[in-house]
C-alpha positions as CSV (number, residue, x, y, z in Angstrom):
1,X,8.6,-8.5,-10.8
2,X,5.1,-9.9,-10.0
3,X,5.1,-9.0,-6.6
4,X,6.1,-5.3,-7.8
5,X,3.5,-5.1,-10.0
6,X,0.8,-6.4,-7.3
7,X,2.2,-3.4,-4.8
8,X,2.3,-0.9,-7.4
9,X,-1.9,-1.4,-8.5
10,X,-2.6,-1.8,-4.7
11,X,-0.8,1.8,-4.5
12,X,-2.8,3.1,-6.9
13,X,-6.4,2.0,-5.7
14,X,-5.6,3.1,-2.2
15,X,-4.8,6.2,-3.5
16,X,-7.7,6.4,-5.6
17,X,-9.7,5.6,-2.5
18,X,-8.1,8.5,-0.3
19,X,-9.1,10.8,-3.1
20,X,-12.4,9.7,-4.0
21,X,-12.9,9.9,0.2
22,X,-11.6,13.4,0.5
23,X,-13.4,14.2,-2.4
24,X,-16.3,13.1,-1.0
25,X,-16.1,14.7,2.5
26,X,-15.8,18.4,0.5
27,X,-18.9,17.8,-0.9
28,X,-20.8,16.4,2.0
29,X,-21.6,12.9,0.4
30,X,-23.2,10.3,2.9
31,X,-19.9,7.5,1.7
32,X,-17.3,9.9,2.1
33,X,-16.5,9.0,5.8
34,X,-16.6,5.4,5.0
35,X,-14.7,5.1,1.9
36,X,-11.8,7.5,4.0
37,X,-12.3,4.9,6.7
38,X,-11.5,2.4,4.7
39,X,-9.0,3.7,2.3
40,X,-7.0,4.7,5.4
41,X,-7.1,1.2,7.0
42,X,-6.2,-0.2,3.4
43,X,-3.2,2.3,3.6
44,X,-2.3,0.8,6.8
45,X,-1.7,-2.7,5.5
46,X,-0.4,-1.9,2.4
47,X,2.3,-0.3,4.0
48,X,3.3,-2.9,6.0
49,X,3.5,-5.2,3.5
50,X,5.9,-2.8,1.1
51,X,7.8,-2.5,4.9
52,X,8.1,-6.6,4.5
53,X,8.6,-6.5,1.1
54,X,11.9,-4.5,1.3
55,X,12.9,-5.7,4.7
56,X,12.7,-9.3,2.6
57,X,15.1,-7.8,-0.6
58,X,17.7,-6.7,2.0
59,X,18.2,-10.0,4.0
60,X,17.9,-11.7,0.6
61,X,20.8,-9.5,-0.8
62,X,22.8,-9.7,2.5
63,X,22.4,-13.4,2.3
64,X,24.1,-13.2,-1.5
65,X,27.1,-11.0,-0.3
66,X,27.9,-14.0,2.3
67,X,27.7,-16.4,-0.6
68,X,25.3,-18.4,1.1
69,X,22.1,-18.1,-1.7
């Protein structure tokens, strides 16, 4: 449940940093390419992690059906 909640606020602050970025490059501010940049990169790694997260959940249940864990 811990873990869920870590992925779910790091969802929401890459989000938040896509926006503010897009935001940003619609009004010509000088951060907006930056904060894109890095909200985009952030993106990147976050889902990877959510990829390893479930890839985890399903070996973990597989492993239950065998009776093994």
């Amino acid at each position: 449940m811990k873990n869920l909640t870590v992925l779910l606020l790091a969802i929401i602050a890459v989000v938040t940093m896509l926006y503010a970025g897009v935001d940003g490059l619609t009004k010509n501010y000088s951060y907006a390419p930056f904060i894109t940049f890095i909200g985009a990169c952030t993106a990147i790694g976050l889902a990877i992690d959510v990829f390893n997260h479930i890839q985890f959940r399903i070996r973990k249940s597989n492993v239950r059906k065998l009776g093994r864990f």
